[in-house]
C-alpha positions as CSV (number, residue, x, y, z in Angstrom):
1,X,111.1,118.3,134.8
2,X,109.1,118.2,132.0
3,X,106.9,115.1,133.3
4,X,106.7,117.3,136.4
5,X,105.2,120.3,134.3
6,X,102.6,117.8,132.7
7,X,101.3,116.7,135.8
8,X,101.2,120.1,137.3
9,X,99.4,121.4,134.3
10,X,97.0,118.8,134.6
11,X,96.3,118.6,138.5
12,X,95.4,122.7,137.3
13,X,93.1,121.3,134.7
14,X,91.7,118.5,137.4
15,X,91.1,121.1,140.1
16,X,89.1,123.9,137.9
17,X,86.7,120.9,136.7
18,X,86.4,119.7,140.1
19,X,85.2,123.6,140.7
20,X,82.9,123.6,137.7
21,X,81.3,120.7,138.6
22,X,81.3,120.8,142.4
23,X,79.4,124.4,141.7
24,X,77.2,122.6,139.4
25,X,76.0,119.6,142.0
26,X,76.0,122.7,144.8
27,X,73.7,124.4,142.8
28,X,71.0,121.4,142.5
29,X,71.1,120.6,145.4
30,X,70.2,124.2,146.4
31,X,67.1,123.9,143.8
32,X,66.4,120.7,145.8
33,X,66.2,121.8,149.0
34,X,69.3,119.7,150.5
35,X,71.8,120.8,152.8
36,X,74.6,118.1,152.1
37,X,77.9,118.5,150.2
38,X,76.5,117.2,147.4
39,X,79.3,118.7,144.9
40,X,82.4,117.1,146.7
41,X,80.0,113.6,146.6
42,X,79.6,114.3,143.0
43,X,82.7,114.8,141.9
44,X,85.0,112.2,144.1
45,X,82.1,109.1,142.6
46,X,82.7,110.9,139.5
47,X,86.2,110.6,139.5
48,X,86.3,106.8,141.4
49,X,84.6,105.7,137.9
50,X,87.2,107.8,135.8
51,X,90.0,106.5,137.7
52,X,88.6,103.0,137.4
53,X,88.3,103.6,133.5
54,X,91.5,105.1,132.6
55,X,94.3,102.5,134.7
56,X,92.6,99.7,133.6
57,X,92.2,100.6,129.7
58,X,95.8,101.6,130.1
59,X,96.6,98.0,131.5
60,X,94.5,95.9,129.4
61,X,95.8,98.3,126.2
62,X,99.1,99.9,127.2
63,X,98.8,102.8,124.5
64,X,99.8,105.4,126.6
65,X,103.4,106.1,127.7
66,X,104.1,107.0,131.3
67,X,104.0,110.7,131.3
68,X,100.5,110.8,129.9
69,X,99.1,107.8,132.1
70,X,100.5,110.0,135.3
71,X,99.2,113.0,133.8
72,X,95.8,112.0,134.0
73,X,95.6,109.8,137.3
74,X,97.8,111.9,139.1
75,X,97.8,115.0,137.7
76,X,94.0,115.2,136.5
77,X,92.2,113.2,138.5
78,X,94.1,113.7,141.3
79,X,93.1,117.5,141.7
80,X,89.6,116.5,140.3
81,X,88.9,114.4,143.9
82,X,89.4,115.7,146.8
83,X,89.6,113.6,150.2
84,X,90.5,116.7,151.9
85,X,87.4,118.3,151.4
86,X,85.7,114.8,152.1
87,X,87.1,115.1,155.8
88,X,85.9,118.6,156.2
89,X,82.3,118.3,155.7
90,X,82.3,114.8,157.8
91,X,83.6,117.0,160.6
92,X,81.5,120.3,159.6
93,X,78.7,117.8,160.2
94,X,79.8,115.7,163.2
95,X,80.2,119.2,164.6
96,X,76.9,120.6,163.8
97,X,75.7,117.3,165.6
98,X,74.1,116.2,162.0
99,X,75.4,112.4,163.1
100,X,72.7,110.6,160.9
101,X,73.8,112.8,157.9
102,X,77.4,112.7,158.5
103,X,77.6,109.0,158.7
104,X,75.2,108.8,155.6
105,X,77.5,110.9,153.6
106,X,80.4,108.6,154.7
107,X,78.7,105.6,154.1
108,X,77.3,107.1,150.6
109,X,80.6,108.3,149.7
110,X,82.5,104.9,150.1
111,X,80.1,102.7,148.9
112,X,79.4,104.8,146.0
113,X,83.1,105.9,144.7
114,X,84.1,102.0,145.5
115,X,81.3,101.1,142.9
116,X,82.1,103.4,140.4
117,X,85.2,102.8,140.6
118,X,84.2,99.2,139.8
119,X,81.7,100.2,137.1
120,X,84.8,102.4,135.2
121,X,86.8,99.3,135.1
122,X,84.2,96.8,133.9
123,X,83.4,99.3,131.2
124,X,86.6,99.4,130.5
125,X,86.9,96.0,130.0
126,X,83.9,95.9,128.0
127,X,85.7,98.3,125.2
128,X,88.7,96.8,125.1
């Protein structure tokens, strides 16, 4: 139960950053004229790079008990991204008949979180 409350608390934590700084993107993009979903972009590569960062320090360094580690993957990170949100706007474009953009923003979005993702464990690597 009380592993249950952790992760809970921390998917809360995860999913009011993910509205700060989905806001935040939304509102440059605004400024710059775009009409993509930058701020889900932002913060799933965002948190491909954290996730990438945090499992593999905890494998390579194995500090942090369970309940923490879950915490913050599952819990934090996991309301942080959003794949659900991901899915909408590729349909809310599809459906709009924005195909160029819509495969763009798929393409973008894999390549880039896959990278990050990438980049957070190297990094990780690097500090250990």
């Amino acid at each position: 139960m009380k592993q249950a409350l952790l992760i809970a608390f921390a998917g809360a934590a995860g999913s009011l950053a993910r509205y700060g700084a989905g806001s935040f993107a939304m509102r440059l993009a605004a400024r710059a004229g775009l009409s993509w979903p930058l701020g889900t972009f932002a913060v799933n590569v965002l948190g491909s790079f954290l996730i990438g960062l945090v499992t593999t320090l905890f494998a390579l360094r194995g500090q942090l008990d369970a309940p923490l580690r879950l915490a913050l993957t599952v819990g934090f990170l996991g309301g942080f991204t959003t794949y659900s949100s991901f899915a909408f706007e590729t349909v809310g474009l599809l459906e709009s008949r924005r195909w160029l953009a819509a495969g763009c923003y798929v393409l973008l979005t894999l390549l880039t979180a896959g990278l990050a993702c990438a980049a957070g464990m190297l990094l990780a690597r690097w500090l250990r």
